[in-house]
Structure formats: structure tokens, C-alpha cells
C-alpha positions as CSV (number, residue, x, y, z in Angstrom):
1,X,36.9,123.1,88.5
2,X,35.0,126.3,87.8
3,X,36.2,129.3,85.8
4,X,35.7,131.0,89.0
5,X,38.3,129.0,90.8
6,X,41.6,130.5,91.4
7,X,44.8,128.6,92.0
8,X,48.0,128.5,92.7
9,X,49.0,130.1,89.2
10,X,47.8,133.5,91.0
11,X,51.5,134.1,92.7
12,X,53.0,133.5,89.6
13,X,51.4,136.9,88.0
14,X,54.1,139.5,87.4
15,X,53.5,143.0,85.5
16,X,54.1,141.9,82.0
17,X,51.7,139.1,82.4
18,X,49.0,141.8,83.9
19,X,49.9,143.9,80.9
20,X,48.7,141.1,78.6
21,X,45.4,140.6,80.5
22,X,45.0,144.1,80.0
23,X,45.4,144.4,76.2
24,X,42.8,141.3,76.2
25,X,40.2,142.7,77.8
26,X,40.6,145.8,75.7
27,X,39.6,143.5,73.0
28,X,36.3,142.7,74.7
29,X,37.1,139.2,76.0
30,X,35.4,138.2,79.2
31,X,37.8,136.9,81.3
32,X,41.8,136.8,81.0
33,X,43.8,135.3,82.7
34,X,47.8,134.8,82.7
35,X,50.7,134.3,84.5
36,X,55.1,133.4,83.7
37,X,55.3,129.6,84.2
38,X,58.9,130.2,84.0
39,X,62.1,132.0,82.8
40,X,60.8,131.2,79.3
41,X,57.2,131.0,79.3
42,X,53.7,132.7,79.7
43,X,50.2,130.6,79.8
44,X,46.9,132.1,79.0
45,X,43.7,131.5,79.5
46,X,41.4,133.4,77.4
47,X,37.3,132.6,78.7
48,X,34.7,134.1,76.5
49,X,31.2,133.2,75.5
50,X,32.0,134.2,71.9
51,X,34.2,130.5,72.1
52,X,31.3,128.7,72.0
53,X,30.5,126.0,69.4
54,X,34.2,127.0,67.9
55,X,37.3,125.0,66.9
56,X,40.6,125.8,68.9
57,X,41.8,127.5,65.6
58,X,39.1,129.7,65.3
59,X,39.2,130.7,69.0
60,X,43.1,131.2,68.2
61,X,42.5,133.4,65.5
62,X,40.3,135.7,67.0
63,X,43.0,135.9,70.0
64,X,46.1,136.5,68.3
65,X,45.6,139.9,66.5
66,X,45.4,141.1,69.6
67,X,48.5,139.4,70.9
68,X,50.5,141.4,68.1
69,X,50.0,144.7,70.2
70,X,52.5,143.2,73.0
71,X,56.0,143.4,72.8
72,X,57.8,140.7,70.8
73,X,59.7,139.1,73.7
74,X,56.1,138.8,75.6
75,X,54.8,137.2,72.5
76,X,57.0,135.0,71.9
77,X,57.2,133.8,75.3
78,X,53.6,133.4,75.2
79,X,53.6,129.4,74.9
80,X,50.4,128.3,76.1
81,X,47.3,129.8,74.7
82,X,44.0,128.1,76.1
83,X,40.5,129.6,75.0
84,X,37.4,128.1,76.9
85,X,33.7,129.0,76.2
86,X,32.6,129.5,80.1
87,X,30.3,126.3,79.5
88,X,33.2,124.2,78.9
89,X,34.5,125.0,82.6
90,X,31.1,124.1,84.2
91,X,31.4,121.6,87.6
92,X,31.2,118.9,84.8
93,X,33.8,119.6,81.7
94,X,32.0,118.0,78.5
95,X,35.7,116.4,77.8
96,X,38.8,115.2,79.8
97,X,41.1,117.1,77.9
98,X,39.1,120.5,78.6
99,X,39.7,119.4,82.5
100,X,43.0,118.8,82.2
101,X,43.8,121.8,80.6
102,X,41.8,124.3,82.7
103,X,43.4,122.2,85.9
104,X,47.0,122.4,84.9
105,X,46.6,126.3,84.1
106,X,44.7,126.6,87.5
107,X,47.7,124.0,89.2
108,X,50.5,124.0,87.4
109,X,53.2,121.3,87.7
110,X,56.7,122.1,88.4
111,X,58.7,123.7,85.7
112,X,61.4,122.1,84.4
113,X,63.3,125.6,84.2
């Protein structure tokens, strides 16, 4: 899976979730991406070579300032928050878990809601 790859989470895009792409790449992050999983939740993908050699928290922190400028009710609907150096998404992930991730954002499995 490449960070170029689109999947099926491209349908699930509404306004609000383009609004939050928006206010991202404001901030100067390369790529954003997000979409409404369901009635109750919003994933994002944040991709940006700035992520690389960082922990998750520090990618986190340097995402979330910026997630203050939504609206509460996007916020906290906002329940899935990955952050990926574009390295980490090459043909070969260096880890499992970075797969995974990137391939249920890119897939995602039904929603329980």
C-alpha cells in the first residue's frame, strides 16, 4: 500500500471531513486525509515528512493544536488520528502495525454503527 493509493474510504468523505483536511493543510502538512467512519466517528490520516524519526506522541502533538480550530462536535468525533512519515507507507512498511493501520484507513471494515 502506497500513500498514493486511494481506497474505498474516498466515498465516505462528506463536507465537514473536507473542512478538516482543509484546516490541516493550512498548517503546512503534506498530505491529509479524512473521512466519517460512521454516525460517531472521523479517521485521519495526517502524511508528512516532518513525522519522520518521531514518536506517535510527538507526531500527535504537533497535529492537535491545529485540531482545536474545528468545531467541538468535529473534534470530538475525531477518533482516529494516524500520522505517517511518507517513508513509512513505502511498497514495504518497516512494521506490521504501520500496514495495518494505513490498510484499514485505506479499507475500512464495516462499522458497527
Amino acid at each position: 500500500m502506497t500513500a498514493t493509493a486511494t481506497g474505498n474510504w474516498e466515498a465516505m468523505r462528506t463536507d465537514e471531513t473536507r473542512h478538516v483536511e482543509d484546516v490541516l493543510r493550512r498548517a503546512g502538512f503534506d498530505r491529509v486525509d479524512a473521512y466519517r467512519f460512521n454516525s460517531a466517528s472521523i479517521r485521519l490520516r495526517v502524511i508528512d515528512k516532518k513525522f519522520e524519526g518521531l514518536s506517535i506522541e510527538a507526531r500527535d502533538a504537533m497535529v492537535e493544536p491545529h485540531l482545536e480550530q474545528l468545531p467541538e462536535r468535529t473534534q470530538a468525533d475525531i477518533i482516529n488520528l494516524f500520522t505517517f512519515a511518507p517513508s513509512e507507507l513505502q511498497q514495504t512498511p518497516k512494521t506490521m502495525r504501520q500496514f495495518l493501520m494505513n490498510y484499514e484507513f485505506d479499507e475500512p471494515s464495516p462499522s458497527m454503527l
